[in-house]
C-alpha positions in Angstrom: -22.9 4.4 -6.9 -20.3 7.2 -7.2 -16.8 6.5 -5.2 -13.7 8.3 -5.3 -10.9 7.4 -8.1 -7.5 8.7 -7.7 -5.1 9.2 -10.9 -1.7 10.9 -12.1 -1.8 12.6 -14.9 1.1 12.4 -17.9 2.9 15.6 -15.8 2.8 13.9 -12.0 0.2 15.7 -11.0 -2.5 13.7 -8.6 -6.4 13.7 -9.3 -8.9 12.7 -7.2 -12.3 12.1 -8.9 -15.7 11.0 -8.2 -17.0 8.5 -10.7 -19.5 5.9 -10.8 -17.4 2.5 -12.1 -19.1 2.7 -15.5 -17.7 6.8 -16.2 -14.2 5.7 -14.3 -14.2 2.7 -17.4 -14.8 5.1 -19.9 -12.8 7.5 -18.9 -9.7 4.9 -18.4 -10.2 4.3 -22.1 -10.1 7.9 -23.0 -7.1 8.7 -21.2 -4.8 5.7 -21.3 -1.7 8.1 -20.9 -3.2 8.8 -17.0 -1.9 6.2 -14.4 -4.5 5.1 -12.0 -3.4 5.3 -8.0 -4.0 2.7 -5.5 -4.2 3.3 -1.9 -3.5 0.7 0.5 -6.2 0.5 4.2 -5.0 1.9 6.7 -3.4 -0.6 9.5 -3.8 0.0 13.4 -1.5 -1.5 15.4 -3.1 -0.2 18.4 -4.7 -2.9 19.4 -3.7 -5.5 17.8 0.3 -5.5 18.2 -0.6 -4.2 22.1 0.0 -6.1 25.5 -0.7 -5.2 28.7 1.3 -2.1 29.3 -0.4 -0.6 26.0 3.0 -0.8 24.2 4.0 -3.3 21.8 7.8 -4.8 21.5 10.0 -2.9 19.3 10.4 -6.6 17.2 6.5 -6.3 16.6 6.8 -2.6 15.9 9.3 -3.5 12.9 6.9 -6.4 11.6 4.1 -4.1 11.3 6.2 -1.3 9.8 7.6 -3.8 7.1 3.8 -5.1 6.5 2.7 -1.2 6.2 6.1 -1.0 3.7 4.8 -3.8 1.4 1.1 -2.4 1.4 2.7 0.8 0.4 4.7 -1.3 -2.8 1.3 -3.6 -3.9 -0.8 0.0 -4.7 2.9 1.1 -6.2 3.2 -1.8 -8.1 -0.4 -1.5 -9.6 -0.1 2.0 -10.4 2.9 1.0 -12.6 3.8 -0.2 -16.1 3.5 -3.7 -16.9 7.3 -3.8 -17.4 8.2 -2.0 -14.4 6.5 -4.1 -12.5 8.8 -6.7 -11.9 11.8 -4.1 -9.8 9.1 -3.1 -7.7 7.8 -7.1 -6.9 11.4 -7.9 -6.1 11.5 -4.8 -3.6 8.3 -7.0 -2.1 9.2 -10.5 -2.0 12.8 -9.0 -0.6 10.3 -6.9 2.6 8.5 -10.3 2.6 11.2 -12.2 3.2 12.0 -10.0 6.1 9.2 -10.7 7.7 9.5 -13.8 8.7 11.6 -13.3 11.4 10.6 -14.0 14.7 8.5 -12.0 16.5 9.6 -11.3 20.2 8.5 -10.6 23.8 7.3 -7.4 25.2 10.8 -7.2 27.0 10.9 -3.5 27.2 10.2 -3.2 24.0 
């Protein structure tokens, strides 16, 4: 079953290729220099971070952004080095320890 593969090449530049899991193997081992991308689902906060006036609190509007934030740095962080690895994880477990803030009230948020 072919899916889409995304990679950066040695000069930056971004590839998008489709590839059934055996040819994307192979062709990770014939170009080790390329850096494979990850992209993170999408999140909706339409309904889920909603109440009854359709808008959701400003303090719920933050948690979700910082939750979209560290999405963003996990595909980062596996589309990186082995030993750069460890500045983005502290830029995570610093997000993630933002986040556990309370959440508040739809008070004109």
């Amino acid at each position: 079953m072919n899916r889409y593969y995304y990679f950066i090449d040695p000069d930056g530049v971004e590839h998008e290729l489709m590839q059934t899991k055996e040819e994307n193997e192979q062709f990770k081992k014939d170009n080790p220099e390329w850096t494979t991308k990850m992209y993170a689902p999408a999140v909706s906060t339409s309904t889920s971070a909603s109440f009854l006036d359709g808008h959701a609190p400003a303090s719920r509007k933050e948690a979700m952004k910082k939750e979209k934030e560290i999405a963003k740095l996990e595909s980062i962080k596996y589309g990186t080095k082995p030993k750069d690895r460890g500045v983005v994880q502290q830029e995570i477990n610093t997000l993630k320890g933002k986040r556990k803030e309370p959440i508040g009230t739809n008070k004109g948020g």
